[in-house]
C-alpha positions as CSV (number, residue, x, y, z in Angstrom):
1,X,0.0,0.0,0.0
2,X,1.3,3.3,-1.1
3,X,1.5,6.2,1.6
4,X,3.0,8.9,-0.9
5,X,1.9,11.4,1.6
6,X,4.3,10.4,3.9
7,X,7.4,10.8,1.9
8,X,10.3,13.4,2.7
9,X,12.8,15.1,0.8
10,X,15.4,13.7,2.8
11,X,14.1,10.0,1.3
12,X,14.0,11.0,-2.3
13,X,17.9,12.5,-1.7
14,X,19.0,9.3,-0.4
15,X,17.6,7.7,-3.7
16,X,19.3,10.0,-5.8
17,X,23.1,9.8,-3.8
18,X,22.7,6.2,-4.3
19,X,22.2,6.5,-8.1
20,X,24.9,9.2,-8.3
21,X,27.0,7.2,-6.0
22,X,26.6,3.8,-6.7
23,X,26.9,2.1,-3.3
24,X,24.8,3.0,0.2
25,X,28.4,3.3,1.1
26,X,29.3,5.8,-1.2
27,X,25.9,8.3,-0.6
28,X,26.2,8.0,2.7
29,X,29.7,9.1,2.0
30,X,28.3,12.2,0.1
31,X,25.9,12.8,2.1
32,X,27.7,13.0,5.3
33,X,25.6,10.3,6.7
34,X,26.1,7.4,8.2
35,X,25.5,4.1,6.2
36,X,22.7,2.5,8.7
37,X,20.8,6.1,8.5
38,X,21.1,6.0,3.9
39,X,19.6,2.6,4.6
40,X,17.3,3.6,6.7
41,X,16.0,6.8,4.7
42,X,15.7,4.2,1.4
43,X,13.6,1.6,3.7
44,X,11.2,3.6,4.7
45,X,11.1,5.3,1.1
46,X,9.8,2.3,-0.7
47,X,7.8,1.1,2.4
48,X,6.4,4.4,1.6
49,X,5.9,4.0,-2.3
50,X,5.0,1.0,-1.5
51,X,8.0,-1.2,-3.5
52,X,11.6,-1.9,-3.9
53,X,13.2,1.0,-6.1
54,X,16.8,-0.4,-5.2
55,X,18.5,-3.6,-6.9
56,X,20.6,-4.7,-3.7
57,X,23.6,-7.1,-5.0
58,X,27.0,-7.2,-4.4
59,X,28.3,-4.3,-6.2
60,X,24.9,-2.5,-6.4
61,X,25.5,-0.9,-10.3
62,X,23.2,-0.7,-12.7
63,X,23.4,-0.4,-16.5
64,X,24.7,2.8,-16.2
65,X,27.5,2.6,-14.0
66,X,25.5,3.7,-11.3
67,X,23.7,3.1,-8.6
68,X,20.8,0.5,-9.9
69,X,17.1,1.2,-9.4
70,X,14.4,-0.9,-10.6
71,X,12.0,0.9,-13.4
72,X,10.1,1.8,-10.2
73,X,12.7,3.5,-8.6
74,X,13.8,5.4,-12.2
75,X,10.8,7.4,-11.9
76,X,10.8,8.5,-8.4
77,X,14.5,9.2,-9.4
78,X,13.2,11.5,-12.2
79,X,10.6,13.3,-10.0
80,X,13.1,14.1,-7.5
81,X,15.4,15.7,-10.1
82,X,12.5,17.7,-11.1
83,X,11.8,18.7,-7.6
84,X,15.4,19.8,-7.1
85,X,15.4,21.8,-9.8
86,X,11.8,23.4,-8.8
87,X,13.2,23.8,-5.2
88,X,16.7,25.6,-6.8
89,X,14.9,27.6,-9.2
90,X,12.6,29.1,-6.3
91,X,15.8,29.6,-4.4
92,X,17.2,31.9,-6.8
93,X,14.1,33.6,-7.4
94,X,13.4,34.6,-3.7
95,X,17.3,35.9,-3.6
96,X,16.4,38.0,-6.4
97,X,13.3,39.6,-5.2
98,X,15.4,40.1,-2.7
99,X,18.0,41.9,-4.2
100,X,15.5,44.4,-5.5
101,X,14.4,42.8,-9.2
102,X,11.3,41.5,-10.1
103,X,12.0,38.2,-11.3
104,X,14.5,35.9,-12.3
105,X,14.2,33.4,-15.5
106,X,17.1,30.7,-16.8
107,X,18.0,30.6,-20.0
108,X,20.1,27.9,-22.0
109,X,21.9,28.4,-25.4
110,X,23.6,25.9,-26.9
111,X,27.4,25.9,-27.2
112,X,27.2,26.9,-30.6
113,X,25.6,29.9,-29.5
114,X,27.5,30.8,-26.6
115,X,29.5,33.8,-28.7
116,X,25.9,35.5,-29.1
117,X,24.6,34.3,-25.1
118,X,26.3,37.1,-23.4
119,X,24.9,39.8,-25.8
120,X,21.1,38.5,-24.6
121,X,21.8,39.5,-20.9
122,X,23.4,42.5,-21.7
123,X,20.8,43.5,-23.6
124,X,18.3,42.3,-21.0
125,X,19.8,44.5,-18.2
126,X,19.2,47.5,-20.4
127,X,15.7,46.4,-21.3
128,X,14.4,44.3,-18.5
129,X,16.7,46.0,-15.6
130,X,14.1,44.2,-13.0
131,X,14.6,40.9,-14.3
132,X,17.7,38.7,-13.5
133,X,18.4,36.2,-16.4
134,X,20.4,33.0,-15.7
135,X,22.7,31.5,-18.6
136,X,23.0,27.7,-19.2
137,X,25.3,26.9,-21.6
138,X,25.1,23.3,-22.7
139,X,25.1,21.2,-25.4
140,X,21.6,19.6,-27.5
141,X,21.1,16.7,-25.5
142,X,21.7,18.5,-22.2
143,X,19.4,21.3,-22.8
144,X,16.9,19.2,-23.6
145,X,17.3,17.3,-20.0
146,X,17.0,20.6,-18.3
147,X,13.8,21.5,-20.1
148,X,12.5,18.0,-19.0
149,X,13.5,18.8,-15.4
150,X,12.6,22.4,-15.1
151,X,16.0,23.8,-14.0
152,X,15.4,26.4,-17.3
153,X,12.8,28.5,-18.5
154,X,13.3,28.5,-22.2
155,X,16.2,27.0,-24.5
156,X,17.5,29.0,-28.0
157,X,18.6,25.8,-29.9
158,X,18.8,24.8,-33.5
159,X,15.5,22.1,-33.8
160,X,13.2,21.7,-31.2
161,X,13.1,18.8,-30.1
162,X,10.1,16.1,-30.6
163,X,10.1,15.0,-26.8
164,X,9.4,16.1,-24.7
165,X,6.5,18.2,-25.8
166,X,7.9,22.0,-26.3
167,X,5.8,25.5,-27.7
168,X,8.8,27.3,-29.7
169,X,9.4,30.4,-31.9
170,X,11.2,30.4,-35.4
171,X,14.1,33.3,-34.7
172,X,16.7,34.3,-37.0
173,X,18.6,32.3,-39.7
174,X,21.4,30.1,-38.9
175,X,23.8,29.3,-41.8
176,X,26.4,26.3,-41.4
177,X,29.3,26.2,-43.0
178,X,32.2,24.5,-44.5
179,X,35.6,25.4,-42.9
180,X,38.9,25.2,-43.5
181,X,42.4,26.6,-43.2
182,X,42.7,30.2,-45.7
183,X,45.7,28.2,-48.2
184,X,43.4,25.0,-48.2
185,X,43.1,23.6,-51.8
186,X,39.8,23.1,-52.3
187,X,39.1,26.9,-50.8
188,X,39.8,28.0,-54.3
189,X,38.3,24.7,-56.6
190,X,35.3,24.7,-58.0
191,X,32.6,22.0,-58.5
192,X,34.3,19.9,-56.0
193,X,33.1,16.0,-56.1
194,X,31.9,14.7,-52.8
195,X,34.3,11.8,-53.3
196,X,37.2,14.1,-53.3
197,X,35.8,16.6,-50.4
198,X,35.5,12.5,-48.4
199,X,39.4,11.8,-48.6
200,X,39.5,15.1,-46.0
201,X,39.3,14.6,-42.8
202,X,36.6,16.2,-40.7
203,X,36.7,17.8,-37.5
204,X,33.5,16.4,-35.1
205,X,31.6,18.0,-31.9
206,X,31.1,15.5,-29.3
207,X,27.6,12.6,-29.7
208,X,24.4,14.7,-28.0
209,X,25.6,18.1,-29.8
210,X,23.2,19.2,-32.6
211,X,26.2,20.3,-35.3
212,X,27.5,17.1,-34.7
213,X,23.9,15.3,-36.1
214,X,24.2,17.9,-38.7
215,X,27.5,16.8,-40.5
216,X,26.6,13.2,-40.0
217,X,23.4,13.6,-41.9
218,X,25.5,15.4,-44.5
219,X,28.5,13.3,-44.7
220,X,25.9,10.0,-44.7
221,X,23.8,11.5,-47.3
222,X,26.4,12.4,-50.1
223,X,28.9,9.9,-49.3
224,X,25.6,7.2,-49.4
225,X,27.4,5.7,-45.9
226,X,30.8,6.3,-47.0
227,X,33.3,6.1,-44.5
228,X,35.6,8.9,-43.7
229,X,38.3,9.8,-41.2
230,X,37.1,12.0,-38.6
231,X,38.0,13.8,-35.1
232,X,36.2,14.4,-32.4
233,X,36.5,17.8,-29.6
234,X,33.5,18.6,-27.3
235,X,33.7,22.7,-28.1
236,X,33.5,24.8,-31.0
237,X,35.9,26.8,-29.8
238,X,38.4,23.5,-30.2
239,X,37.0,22.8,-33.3
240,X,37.4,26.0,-34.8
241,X,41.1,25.9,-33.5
242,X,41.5,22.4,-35.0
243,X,40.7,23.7,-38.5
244,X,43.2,26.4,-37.8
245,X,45.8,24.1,-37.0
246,X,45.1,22.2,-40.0
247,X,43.9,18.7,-38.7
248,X,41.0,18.9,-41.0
249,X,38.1,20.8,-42.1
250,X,34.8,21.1,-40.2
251,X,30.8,21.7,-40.8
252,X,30.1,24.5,-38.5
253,X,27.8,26.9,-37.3
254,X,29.0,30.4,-39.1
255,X,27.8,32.0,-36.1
256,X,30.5,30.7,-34.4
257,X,33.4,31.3,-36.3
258,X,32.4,34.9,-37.5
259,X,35.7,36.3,-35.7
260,X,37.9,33.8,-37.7
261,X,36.5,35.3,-41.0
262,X,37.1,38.4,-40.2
263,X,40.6,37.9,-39.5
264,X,41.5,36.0,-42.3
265,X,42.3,32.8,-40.2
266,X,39.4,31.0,-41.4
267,X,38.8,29.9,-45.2
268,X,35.4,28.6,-46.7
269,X,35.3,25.2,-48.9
270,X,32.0,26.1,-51.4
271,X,30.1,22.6,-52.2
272,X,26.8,22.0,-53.5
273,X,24.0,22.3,-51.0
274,X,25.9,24.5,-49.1
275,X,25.7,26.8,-46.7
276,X,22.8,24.6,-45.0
277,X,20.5,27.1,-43.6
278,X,18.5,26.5,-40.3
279,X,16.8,28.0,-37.4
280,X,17.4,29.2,-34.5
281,X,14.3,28.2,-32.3
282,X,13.0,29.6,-28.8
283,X,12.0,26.8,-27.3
284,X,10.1,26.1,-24.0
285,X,8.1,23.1,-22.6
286,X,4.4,22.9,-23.3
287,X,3.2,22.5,-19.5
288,X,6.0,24.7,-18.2
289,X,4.5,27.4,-15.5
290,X,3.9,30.7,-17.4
291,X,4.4,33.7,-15.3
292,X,4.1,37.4,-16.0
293,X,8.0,37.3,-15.9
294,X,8.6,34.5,-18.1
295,X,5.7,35.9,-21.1
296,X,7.7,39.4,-20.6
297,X,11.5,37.4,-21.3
298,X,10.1,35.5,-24.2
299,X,9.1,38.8,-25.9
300,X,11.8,40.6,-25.4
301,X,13.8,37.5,-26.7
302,X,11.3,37.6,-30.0
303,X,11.1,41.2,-30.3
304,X,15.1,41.8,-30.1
305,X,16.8,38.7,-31.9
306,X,18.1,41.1,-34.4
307,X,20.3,42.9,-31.7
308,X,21.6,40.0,-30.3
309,X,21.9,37.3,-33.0
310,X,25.4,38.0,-35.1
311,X,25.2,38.7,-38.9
312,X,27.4,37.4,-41.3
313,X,29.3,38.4,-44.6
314,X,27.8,37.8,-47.6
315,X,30.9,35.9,-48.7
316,X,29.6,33.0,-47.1
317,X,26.5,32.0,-49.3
């Protein structure tokens, strides 16, 4: 029997140091307890769901690496982490209504778009002076979780994403690009085969990051599968470097490499189908709470993308 009511905050954390943590050992460890009292908390837990949410074995790991819950346990898990988040989002939005503002709202950009992020809260403390805005950069796959889970308001991605359920807003244009060092060969050919442009190599963003998808999709689809040699670095900024440095050449956001065309340090490889022009999207989850604060933000964000979103020379199209 099920006595939900009865559950405490203190219960749902043991679950989750034990999942973080993989041992009772371990949590207890982290959460400067002592082992019998972590047991104790995840006891009286399930007694209070009303079944087992921990696989107890020797080693106590699940598929994951972590601590191993059974599907049961997975979603108390998951409504904890939402109620963290719900619990540190009203933390920061009672210290700053304390500190004089009206309102506070997270934001995340993707790390493609963290050259443009900082311009949005500038431009927000001149617009919005009562409003404080957080900034979450992270990649695709990471935003996404903290939509799920609450810890941001909105998201400015590339593609919304088709779970969960999200309301977003078509902004500005965002062209992708081929990249390469300025004395690369093929920066100067013209009608280049994709068989040749495949004996490069090409310079990758980590699995989860939407640029990443991108090239694969473009590689896979005129190479028909093709393989090809490839690196991988988990920023654009290391990406962008790596072209530089001449490792290879790279399908990136132009947005992000905007300084390196400037400069001369950057050279653009012209194939067929390219630029590939997306979107950027403002995104935010369908049941999300909508406050007078968070309908202000998401104007403003609508209303100004052309102040904050960079433009880009004409050279690349």
């Amino acid at each position: 029997m099920s006595h939900i009511n009865s559950v405490t905050l203190k219960q749902l954390r043991a679950l989750a140091a034990v999942h973080k943590n993989g041992s009772i050992t371990a949590a207890a460890d982290a959460l400067n307890l002592t082992v019998p009292a972590v047991s104790t908390q995840l006891k009286t837990l399930e007694m209070n769901i009303g079944v087992e949410l921990v696989i107890r074995s020797n080693e106590m790991k699940g598929i994951d690496g972590r601590g191993g819950l059974t599907p049961q346990g997975q979603e108390v898990l998951a409504t904890t982490i939402q109620i963290e988040a719900a619990l540190n989002h009203c933390a920061k939005t009672i210290e700053t209504i304390n500190a004089g503002k009206s309102g506070y709202v997270s934001l995340g950009v993707v790390s493609t778009g963290k050259y443009f992020a900082p311009r949005i809260v500038a431009l927000a403390n001149k617009i919005l002076p009562d409003i404080r805005i957080n900034l979450v950069i992270n990649n695709r796959s990471g935003l996404i979780k903290a939509l799920e889970d609450g810890s941001i308001d909105f998201a400015i991605m590339g593609r919304p994403p088709r779970y969960p359920i999200v309301d977003f807003v078509p902004l500005a244009e965002h062209p992708h690009i081929l990249i390469s060092p300025p004395l690369h060969p093929l920066v100067r050919e013209k009608n280049i085969s994709f068989e040749r442009l495949l004996k490069e190599t090409f310079i990758l963003r980590e699995e989860g990051s939407g640029t990443r998808l991108l090239t694969e999709r473009y590689l896979d689809r005129i190479g028909h599968g093709s393989p090809y040699e490839k690196i991988e670095f988990n920023t654009n900024e290391t990406v962008k470097q790596a072209v530089i440095a001449g490792l290879g050449i790279a399908l990136i956001s132009g947005h992000t490499v905007q300084d390196g065309l400037s400069s001369g340090q950057i050279g653009i490889i012209k194939m067929q189908g390219l630029p590939i022009m997306r979107r950027w999207y403002l995104v935010r989850l369908t049941n999300a709470r909508i406050t007078p604060i968070t309908e202000k933000v998401r104007e403003f964000l609508v209303e100004e993308e052309e102040r904050y979103l960079p433009k880009l020379p004409n050279a690349i199209y």
